[in-house]
C-alpha positions in Angstrom: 52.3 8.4 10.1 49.6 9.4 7.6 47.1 11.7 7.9 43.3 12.5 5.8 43.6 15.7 4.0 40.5 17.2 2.3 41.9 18.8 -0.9 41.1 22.7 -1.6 42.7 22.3 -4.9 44.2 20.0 -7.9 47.5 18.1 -6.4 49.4 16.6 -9.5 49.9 13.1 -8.5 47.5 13.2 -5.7 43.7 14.5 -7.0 41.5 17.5 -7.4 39.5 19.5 -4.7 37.3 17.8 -2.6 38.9 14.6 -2.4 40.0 12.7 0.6 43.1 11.4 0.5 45.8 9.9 3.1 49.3 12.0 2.9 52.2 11.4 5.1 51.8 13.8 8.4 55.2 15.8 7.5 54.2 16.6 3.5 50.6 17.9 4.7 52.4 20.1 7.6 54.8 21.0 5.8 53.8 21.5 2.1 50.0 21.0 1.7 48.8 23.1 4.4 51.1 26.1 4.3 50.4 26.6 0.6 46.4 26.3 0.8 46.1 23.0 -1.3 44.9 21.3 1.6 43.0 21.3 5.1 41.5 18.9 7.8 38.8 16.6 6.9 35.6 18.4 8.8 32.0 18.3 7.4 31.8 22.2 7.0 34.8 22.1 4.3 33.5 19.2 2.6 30.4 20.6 2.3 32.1 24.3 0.9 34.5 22.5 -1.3 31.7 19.6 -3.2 30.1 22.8 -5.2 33.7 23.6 -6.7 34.9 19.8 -7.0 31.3 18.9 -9.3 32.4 22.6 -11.4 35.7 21.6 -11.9 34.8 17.8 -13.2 32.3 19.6 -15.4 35.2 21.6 -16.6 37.4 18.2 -17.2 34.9 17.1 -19.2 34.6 19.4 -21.1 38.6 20.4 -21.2 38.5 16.3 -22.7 35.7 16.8 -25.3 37.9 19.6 -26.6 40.9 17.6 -26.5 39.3 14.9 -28.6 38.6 17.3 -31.3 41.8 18.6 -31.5 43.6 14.9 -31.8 41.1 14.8 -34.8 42.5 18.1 -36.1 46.7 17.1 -35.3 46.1 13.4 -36.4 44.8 15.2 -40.3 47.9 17.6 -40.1 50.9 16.7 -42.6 53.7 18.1 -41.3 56.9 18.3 -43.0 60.0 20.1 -41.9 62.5 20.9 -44.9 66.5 20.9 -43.4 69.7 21.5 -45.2 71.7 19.1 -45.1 75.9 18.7 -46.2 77.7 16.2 -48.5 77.5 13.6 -46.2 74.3 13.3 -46.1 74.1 15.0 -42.3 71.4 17.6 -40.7 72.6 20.6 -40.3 71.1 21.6 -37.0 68.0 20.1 -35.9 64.3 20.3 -35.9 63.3 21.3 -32.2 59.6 22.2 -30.6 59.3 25.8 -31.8 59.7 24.7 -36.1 57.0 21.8 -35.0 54.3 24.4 -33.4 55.5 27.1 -36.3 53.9 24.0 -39.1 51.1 23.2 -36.5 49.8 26.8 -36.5 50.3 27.5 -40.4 47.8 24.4 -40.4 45.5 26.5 -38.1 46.1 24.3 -34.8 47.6 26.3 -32.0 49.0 24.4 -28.7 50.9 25.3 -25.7 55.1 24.4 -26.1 54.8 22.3 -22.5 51.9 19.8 -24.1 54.8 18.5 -27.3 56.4 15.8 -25.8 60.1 15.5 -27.7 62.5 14.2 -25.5 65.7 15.6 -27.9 65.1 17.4 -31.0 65.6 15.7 -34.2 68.5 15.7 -36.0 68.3 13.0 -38.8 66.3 12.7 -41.8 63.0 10.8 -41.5 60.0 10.3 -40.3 59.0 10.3 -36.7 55.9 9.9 -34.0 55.9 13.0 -32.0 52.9 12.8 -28.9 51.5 16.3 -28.1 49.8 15.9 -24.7 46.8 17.7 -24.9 44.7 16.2 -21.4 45.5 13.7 -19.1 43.3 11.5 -20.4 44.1 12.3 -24.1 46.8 12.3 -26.1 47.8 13.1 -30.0 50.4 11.2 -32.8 51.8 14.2 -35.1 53.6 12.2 -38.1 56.4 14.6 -38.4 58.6 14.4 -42.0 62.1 15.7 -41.9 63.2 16.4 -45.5 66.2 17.5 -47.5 65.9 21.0 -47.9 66.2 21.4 -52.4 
């Protein structure tokens, strides 16, 4: 059975305070309720929670207009990784998160770890598309270049 809840705060996957949404009766009970993300849907809570949903989509706004400067930033950022790499021609080891960020900041743009979204690190040669997360709404291309190490 589903139930309206009236959001106190953001829900990945479900909305930000002050909306409305239907939820099944046992996740509400169970997980929304207990943990203050949620209530009942009564006049007197919308009321108290509109004043903090229209500051916090100020604040998304404003969190995306930042984001779209920094994709301008990341997009103009040439980022090549030097390796070593054997006789064979293979990586030795491989080019992870942390030696991404490390070029990122030397080019004065600093980002959170969680927003880089590399599924593996990289362990060839090459060039490769690396999306850094930076909003919901916005997301960034790093070219990252993975050269032989002279």
């Amino acid at each position: 059975m589903a139930v309206e809840v009236l959001l106190m705060d953001q829900v990945e996957g479900l909305g930000i305070e002050g909306d409305i949404v239907k939820v099944a009766d046992g996740y509400a009970r169970n997980f929304l309720f207990p943990r203050g993300f949620a209530s009942e849907v009564t006049e007197g809570k919308k009321r108290q929670i509109e004043k903090k949903r229209l500051e916090r989509l100020a604040q998304l706004e404003k969190e995306k207009a930042a984001a779209d400067e920094l994709v301008k930033k990341i997009e103009g950022v040439e980022c090549t990784i030097s390796a070593k790499v054997g006789e064979s021609g293979k990586m030795f080891g491989s080019v992870g998160v942390p030696a991404i960020l490390e070029k990122l900041a030397e080019a004065g743009v600093e980002i959170d770890k969680s927003k880089v979204a590399l599924a593996a690190p990289l362990h060839e040669l090459g060039v490769f598309d690396v999306e850094i997360k930076l909003h919901p709404e916005v997301t960034a291309t790093l070219k990252v270049w993975i050269v032989e190490d002279k």
